[in-house]
TIFI-610363 format. One record per residue (C-alpha): x, y, z; residue in three letters. Coordinates in pm, whole numbers. Layout:
TIFI-610363
ATOM; X; Y; Z; ALA .
...
//
This chain:
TIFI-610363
ATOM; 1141; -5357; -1157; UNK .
ATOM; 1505; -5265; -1069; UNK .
ATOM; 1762; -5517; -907; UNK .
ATOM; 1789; -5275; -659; UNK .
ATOM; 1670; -5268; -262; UNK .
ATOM; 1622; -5066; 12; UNK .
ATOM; 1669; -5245; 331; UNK .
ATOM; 1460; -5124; 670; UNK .
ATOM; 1680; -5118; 1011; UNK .
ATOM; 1607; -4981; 1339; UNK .
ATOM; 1847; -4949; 1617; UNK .
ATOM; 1810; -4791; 1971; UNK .
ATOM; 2121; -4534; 1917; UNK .
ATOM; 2256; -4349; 1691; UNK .
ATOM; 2648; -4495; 1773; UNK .
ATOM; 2496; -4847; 1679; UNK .
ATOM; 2372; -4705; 1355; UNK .
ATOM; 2698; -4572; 1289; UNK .
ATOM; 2859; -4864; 1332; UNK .
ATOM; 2577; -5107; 1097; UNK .
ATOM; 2614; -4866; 868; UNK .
ATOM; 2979; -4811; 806; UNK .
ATOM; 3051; -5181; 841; UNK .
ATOM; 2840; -5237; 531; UNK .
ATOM; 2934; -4967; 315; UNK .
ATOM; 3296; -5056; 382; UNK .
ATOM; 3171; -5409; 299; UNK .
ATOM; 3077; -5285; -7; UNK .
ATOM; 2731; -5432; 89; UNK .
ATOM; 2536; -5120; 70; UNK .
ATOM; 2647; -4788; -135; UNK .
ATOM; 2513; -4574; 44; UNK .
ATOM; 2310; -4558; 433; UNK .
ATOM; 2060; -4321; 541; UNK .
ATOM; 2037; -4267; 995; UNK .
ATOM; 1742; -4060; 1076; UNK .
ATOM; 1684; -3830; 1334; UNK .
ATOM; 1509; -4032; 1652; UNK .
ATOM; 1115; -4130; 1646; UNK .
ATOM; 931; -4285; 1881; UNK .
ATOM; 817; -4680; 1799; UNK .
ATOM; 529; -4850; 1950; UNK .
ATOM; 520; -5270; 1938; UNK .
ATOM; 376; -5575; 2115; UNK .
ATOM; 680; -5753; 2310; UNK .
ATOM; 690; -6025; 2532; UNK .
ATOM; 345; -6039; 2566; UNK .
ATOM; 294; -5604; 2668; UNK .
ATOM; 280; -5284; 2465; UNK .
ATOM; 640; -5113; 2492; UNK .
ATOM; 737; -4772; 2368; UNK .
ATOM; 1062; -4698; 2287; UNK .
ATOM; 1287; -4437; 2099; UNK .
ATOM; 1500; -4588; 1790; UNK .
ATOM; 1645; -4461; 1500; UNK .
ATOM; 1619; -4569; 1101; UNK .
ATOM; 1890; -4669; 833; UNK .
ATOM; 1785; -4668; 485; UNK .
ATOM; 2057; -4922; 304; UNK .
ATOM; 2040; -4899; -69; UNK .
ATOM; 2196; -5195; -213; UNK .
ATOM; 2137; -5513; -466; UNK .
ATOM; 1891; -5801; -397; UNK .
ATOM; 2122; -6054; -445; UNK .
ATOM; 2347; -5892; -119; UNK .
ATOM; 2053; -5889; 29; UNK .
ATOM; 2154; -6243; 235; UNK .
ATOM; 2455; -6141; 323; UNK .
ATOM; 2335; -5795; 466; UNK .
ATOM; 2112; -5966; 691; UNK .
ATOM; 2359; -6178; 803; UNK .
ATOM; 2605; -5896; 856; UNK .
ATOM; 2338; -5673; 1063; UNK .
ATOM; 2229; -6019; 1248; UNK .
ATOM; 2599; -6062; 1352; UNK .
ATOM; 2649; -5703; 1498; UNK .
ATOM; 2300; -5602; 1619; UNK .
ATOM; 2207; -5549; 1975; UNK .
ATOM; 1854; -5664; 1930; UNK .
ATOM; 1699; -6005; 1997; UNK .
ATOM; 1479; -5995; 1730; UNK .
ATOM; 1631; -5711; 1484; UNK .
ATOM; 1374; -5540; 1209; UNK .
ATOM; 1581; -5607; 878; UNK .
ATOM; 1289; -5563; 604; UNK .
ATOM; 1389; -5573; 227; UNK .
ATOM; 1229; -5398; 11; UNK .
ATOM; 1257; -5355; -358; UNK .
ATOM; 1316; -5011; -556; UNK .
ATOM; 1076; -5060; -860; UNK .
ATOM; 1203; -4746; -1039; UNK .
ATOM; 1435; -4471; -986; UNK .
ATOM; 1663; -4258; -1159; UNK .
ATOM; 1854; -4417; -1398; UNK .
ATOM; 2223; -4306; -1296; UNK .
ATOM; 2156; -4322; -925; UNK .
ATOM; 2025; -4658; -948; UNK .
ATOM; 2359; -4732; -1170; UNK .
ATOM; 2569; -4560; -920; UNK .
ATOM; 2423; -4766; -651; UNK .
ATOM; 2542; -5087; -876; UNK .
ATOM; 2859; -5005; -912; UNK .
ATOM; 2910; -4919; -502; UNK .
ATOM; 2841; -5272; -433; UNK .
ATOM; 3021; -5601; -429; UNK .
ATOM; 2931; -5866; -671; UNK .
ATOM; 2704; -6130; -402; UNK .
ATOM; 2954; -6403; -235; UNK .
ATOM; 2985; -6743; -384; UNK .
ATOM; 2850; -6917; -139; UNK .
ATOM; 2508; -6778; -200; UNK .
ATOM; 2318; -7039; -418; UNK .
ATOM; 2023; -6826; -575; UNK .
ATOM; 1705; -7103; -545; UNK .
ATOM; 1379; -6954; -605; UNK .
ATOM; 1506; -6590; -569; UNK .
ATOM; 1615; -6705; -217; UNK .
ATOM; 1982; -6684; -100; UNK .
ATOM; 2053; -7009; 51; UNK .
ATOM; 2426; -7189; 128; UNK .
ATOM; 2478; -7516; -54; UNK .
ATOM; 2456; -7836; 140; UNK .
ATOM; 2820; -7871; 179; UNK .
ATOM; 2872; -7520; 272; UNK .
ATOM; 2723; -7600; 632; UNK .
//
């Protein structure tokens, strides 16, 4: 297993997945962002079935940004309830996966790693 994530977002344009994505790669919270092409998405909410058309970034990045790229997306997101799903890249090729190190930021300071979970010290509140 890598130290190394991909990180799930959808957004209803394209403009707002410009924007998610260049504000973390000029972050230096993800190297690199993927938009796809449009696809339709069906999901229970607020109690119906809604259909809707969204888009997809794949953000490569670290684990250890992984707190402060949700935070990031939270901050700038037009959804409610925003899908921001981390998962981890077990293996890949060796000097993509080191490229995709050395694109990043080391994690902020304020991030105190407890059980493998970003959380902010008590007197960081």
């Amino acid at each position: 297993m890598t130290d190394k994530v991909v990180v799930l977002v959808t957004a209803a344009s394209k403009k707002e997945c410009r924007k998610i994505a260049k504000h973390l790669v000029e972050g230096k919270l993800a190297a690199c962002v993927n938009i796809t092409q449009s696809m339709e998405s069906i999901y229970h909410w607020e109690g119906k079935i809604a259909t809707s058309k969204e888009y997809q970034l794949f953000i490569k990045s670290t684990r250890e940004l992984f707190p402060e790229i949700k935070a990031a997306i939270s901050k700038i997101h037009s959804y409610h309830t925003p899908e921001i799903i981390c998962l981890p890249i077990i293996e890949g090729s060796r000097n993509y996966l080191q490229w995709v190190g050395d694109s990043v930021k080391a994690a902020s300071p304020v991030e105190n790693k407890v059980g493998g979970q970003g959380t902010k010290p008590a007197d960081a509140a």
